[in-house]
C-alpha positions as CSV (number, residue, x, y, z in Angstrom):
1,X,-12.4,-29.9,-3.3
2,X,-10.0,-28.0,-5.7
3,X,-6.8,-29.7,-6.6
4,X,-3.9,-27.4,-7.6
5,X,-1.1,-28.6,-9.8
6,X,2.2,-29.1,-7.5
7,X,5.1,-26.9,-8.6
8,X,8.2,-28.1,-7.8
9,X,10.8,-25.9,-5.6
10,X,12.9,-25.1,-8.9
11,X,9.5,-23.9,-10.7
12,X,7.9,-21.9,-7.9
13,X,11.5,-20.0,-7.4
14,X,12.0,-19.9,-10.6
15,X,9.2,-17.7,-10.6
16,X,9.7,-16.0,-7.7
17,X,12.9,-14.6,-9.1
18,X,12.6,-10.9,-8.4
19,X,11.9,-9.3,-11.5
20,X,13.9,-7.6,-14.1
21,X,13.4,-5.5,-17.1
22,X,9.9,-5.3,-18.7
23,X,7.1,-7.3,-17.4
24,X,3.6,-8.0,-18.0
25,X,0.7,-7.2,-15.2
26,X,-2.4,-6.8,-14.6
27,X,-3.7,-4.5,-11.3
28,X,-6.7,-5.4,-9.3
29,X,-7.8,-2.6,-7.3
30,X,-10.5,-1.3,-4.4
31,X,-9.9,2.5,-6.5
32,X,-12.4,3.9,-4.7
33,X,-11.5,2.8,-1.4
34,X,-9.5,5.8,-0.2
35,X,-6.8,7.5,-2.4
36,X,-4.0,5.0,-2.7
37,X,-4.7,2.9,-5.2
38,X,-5.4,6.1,-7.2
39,X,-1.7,6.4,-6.7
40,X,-1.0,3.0,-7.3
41,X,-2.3,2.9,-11.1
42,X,-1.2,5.9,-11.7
43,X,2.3,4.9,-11.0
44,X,1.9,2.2,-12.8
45,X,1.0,3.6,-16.0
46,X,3.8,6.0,-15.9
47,X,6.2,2.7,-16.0
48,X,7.4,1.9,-19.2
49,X,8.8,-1.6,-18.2
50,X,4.9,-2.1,-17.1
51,X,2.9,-3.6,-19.8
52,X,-0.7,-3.2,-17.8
53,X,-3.0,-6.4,-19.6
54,X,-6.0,-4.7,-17.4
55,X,-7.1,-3.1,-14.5
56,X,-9.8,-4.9,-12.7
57,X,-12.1,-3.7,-9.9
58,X,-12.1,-5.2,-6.6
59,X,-14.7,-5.1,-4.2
60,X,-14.7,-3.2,-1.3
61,X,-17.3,-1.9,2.2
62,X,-16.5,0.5,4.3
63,X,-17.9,4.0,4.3
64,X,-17.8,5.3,1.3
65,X,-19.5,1.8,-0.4
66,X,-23.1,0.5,1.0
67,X,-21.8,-3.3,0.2
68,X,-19.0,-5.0,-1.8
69,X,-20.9,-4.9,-5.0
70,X,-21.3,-0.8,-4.8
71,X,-17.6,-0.5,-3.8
72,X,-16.4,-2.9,-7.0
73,X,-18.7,-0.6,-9.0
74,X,-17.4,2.3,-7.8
75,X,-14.1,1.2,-8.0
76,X,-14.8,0.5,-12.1
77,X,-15.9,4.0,-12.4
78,X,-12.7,5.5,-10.8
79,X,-10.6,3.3,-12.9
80,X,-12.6,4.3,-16.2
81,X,-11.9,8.3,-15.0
82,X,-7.8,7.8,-14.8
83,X,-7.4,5.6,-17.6
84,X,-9.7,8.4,-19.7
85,X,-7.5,11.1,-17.9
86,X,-4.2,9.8,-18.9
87,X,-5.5,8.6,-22.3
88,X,-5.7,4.9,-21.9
89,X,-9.1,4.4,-21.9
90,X,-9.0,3.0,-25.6
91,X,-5.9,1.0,-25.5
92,X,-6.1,-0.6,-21.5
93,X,-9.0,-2.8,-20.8
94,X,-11.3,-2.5,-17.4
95,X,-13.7,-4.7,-16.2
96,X,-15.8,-5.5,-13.5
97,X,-15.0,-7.7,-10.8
98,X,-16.6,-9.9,-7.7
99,X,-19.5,-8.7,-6.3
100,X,-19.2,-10.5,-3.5
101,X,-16.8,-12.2,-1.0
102,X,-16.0,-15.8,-1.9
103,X,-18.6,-18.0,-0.2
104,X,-16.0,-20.5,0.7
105,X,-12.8,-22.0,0.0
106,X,-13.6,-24.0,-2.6
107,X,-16.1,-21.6,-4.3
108,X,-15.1,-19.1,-7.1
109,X,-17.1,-16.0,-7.3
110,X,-17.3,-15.7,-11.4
111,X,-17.0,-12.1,-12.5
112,X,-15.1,-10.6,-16.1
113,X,-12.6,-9.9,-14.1
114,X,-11.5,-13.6,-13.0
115,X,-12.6,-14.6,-16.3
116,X,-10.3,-12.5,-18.0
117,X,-7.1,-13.1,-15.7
118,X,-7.3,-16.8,-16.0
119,X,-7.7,-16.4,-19.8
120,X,-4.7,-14.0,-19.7
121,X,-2.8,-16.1,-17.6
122,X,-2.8,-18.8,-19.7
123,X,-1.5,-17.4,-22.7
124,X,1.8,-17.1,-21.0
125,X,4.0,-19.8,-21.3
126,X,7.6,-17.9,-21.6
127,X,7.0,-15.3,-18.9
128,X,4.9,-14.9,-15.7
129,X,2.2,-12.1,-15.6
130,X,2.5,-10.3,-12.4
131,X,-1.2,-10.1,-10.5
132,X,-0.7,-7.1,-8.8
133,X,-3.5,-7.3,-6.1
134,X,-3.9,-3.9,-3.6
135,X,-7.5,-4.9,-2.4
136,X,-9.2,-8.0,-1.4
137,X,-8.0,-11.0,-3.2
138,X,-11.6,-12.3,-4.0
139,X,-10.8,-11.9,-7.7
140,X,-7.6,-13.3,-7.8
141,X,-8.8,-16.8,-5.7
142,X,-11.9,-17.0,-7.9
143,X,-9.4,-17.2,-10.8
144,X,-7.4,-19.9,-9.2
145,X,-10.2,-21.5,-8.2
146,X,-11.8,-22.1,-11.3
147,X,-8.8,-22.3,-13.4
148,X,-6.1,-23.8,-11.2
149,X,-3.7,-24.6,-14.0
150,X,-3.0,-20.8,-13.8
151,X,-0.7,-21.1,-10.7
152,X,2.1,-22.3,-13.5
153,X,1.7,-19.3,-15.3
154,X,1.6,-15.9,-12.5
155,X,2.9,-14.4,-10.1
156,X,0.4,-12.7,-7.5
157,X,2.2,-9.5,-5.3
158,X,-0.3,-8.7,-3.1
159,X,-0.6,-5.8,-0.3
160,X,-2.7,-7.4,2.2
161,X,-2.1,-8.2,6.0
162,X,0.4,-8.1,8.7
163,X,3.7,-9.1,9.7
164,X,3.6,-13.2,10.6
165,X,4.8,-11.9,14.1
166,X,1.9,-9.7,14.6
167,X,-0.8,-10.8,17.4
168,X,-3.4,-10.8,14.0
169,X,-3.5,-10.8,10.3
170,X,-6.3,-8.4,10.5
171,X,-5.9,-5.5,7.7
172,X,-8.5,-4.1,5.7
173,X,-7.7,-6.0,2.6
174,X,-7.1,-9.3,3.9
175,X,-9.9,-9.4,6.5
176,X,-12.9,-8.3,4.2
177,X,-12.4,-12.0,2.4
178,X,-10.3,-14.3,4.6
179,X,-11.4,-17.6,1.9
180,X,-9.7,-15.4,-0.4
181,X,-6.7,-15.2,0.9
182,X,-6.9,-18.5,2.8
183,X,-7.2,-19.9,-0.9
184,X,-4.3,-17.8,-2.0
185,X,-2.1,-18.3,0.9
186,X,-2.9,-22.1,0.6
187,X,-2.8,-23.2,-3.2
188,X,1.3,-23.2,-4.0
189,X,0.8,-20.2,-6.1
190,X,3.9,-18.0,-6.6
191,X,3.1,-15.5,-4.4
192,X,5.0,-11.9,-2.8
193,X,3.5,-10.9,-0.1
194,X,3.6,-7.1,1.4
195,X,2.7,-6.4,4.6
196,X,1.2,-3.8,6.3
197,X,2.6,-2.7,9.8
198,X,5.9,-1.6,10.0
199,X,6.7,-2.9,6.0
200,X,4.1,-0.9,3.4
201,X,3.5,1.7,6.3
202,X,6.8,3.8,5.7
203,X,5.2,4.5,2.6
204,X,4.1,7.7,4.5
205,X,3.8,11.6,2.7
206,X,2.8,14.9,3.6
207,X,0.3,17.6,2.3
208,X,3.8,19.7,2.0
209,X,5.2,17.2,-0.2
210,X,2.0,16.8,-2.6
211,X,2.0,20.7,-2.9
212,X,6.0,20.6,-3.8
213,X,5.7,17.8,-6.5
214,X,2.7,16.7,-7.2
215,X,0.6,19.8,-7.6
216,X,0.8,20.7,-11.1
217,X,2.0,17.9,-12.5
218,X,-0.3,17.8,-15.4
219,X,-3.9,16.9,-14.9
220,X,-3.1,14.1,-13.5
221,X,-1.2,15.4,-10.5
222,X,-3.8,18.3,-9.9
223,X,-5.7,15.1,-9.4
224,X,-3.9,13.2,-7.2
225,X,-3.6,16.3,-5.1
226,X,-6.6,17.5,-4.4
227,X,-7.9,13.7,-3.5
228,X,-4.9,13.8,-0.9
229,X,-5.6,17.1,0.0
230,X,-9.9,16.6,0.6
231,X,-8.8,12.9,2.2
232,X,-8.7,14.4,5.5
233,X,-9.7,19.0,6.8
234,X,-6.8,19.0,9.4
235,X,-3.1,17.9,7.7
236,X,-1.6,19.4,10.8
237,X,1.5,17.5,12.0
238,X,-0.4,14.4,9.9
239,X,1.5,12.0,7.3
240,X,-0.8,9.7,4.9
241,X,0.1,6.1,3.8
242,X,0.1,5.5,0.2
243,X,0.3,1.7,0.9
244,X,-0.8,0.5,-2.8
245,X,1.8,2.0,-4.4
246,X,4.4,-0.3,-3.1
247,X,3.4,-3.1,-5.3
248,X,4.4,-1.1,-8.3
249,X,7.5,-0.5,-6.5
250,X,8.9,-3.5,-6.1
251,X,8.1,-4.4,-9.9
252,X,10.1,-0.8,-10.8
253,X,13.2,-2.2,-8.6
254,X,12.8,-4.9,-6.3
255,X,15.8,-3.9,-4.0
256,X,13.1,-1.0,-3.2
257,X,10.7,-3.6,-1.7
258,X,13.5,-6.2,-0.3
259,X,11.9,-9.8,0.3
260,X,12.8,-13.2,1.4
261,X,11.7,-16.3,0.9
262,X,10.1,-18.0,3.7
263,X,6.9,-20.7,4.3
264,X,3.8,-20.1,3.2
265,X,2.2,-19.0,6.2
266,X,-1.3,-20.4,7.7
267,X,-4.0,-18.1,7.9
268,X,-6.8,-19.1,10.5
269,X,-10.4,-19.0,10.9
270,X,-10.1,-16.3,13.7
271,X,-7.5,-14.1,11.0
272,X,-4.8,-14.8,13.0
273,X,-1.3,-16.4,12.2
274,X,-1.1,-20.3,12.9
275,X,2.0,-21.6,14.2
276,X,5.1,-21.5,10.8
277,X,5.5,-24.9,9.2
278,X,8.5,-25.4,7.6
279,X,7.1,-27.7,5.4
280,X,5.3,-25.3,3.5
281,X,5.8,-24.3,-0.4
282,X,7.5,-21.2,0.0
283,X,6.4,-17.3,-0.6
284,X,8.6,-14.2,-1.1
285,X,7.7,-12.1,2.1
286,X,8.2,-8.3,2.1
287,X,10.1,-6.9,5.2
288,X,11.2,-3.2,4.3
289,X,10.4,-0.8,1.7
290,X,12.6,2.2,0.5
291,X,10.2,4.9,1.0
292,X,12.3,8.0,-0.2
293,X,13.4,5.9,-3.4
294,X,9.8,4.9,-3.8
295,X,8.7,8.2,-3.4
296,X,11.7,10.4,-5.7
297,X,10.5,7.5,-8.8
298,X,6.9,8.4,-8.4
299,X,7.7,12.1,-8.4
300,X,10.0,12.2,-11.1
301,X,7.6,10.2,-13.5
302,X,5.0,12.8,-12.6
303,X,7.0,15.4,-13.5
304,X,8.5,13.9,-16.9
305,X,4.4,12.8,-17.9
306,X,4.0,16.4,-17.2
307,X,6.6,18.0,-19.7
């Protein structure tokens, strides 16, 4: 059994403190998932008050992986091709994360990636660093898991789930390792969490709007559109999710991303929400998101990176 150091309520929302002016983070992404984490990192590496430590690779099955090792690999390769795009292959590290799910709660699935975040956590004493997590969480609870002491040092934002008053917690992130999350959910670490339905869903654009101001902005842009753009044949009367990106959001401008703190909630065997328990640490919980701010900050860095 893992034993987690116990924050008090003072650290842990000390912590939790939205966050304000420049800030250190690290992005663990499923890149090749879909298209939205494409989106994700590349917003974040147009923030200046972003200082990205790394970008690590998640793991990740569904069609276009044949198991969670091919998707984390995958995912590497993607993140290798935007930080080479935008010129940051020299001066942002990528590594390699989980190959597989965690076995259990109290097992760790080793990888460079959980290596390097525990030993990166660590060396913050003064100020968090923000694990911004927009895949499954298998990297981020192997961390924890063998290098618990890290819970005084981070704060995880992760994209994962549903709403606690949703008949499940099922979403693609959280359900592809439910230890993971059970761990995270579980250990006191300072955690925001962003939910899925009707939170990171408004996060919703338009083939229109990628031809209007995305298009042409630089490489970069002629990249992210033409991934939107061969996501789907028929854009018809269709809007896309960009859920990932609002992660970096709510580090740009919290108010963008308004949370509140509430109990940790309890995540079951059968991925569904157990009954609330007041007596819980407490988490920040996501329940809106600004999607035309999001959106108009996104756009105008594109356009500025593009000048």
């Amino acid at each position: 059994m893992v034993t987690f150091p116990k924050l008090t309520t003072e650290e842990r929302e000390s912590l939790l403190e939205p966050p304000r002016g420049q800030a250190s983070i690290i992005l663990d992404t499923d890149t090749y998932n879909e298209i939205d984490d494409q989106f994700a990192l590349v917003y974040a590496l147009l923030s200046d008050n972003l200082e990205i430590k790394g970008v690590h690779a998640a793991p990740f099955h569904n069609v276009r992986s044949s198991g969670p090792a091919d998707g984390m690999e995958k995912s590497y390769q993607e993140i290798l091709h935007i930080l080479e795009m935008m010129e940051y292959a020299d001066t942002i590290p990528a590594l390699r994360g989980s190959t597989t799910y965690l076995p259990s709660h109290i097992e760790p699935v080793p990888s460079p990636a959980a290596e390097r975040l525990a030993e990166e956590a660590l060396s913050h004493e003064d100020e968090p660093l923000y694990v911004l997590t927009i895949g499954a969480i298998t990297n981020v609870a192997s961390a924890l898991l063998m290098e618990p002491e890290i819970i005084r040092h981070i704060v995880i934002v992760w994209l994962g789930g549903q709403p606690y008053y949703w008949p499940t917690a099922k979403e693609f992130n959280l359900r592809q390792d439910v230890p993971a999350a059970q761990v995270v959910f579980d250990s006191g670490v300072p955690l925001v969490h962003i939910p899925c339905k009707n939170v990171a869903e408004h996060l919703r654009t338009t083939l229109p709007e990628m031809q209007a101001y995305v298009r042409g902005q630089g490489a970069v842009g002629d990249y992210l559109y033409q991934i939107f753009k061969d996501h789907r044949e028929d854009h018809f009367a269709h809007s896309k999710v960009i859920w990932d990106v609002s992660t970096v959001a709510y580090m740009n401008e919290p108010q963008w991303v308004p949370t509140a703190l509430r109990p940790s909630p309890v995540l079951l065997d059968d991925v569904t929400w157990g009954e609330a328990d007041a007596t819980r640490h407490r988490i920040r919980a996501a329940y809106d998101v600004d999607r035309d701010a999001i959106f108009r900050d996104l756009f105008c860095k594109l356009a500025e990176q593009a000048e």
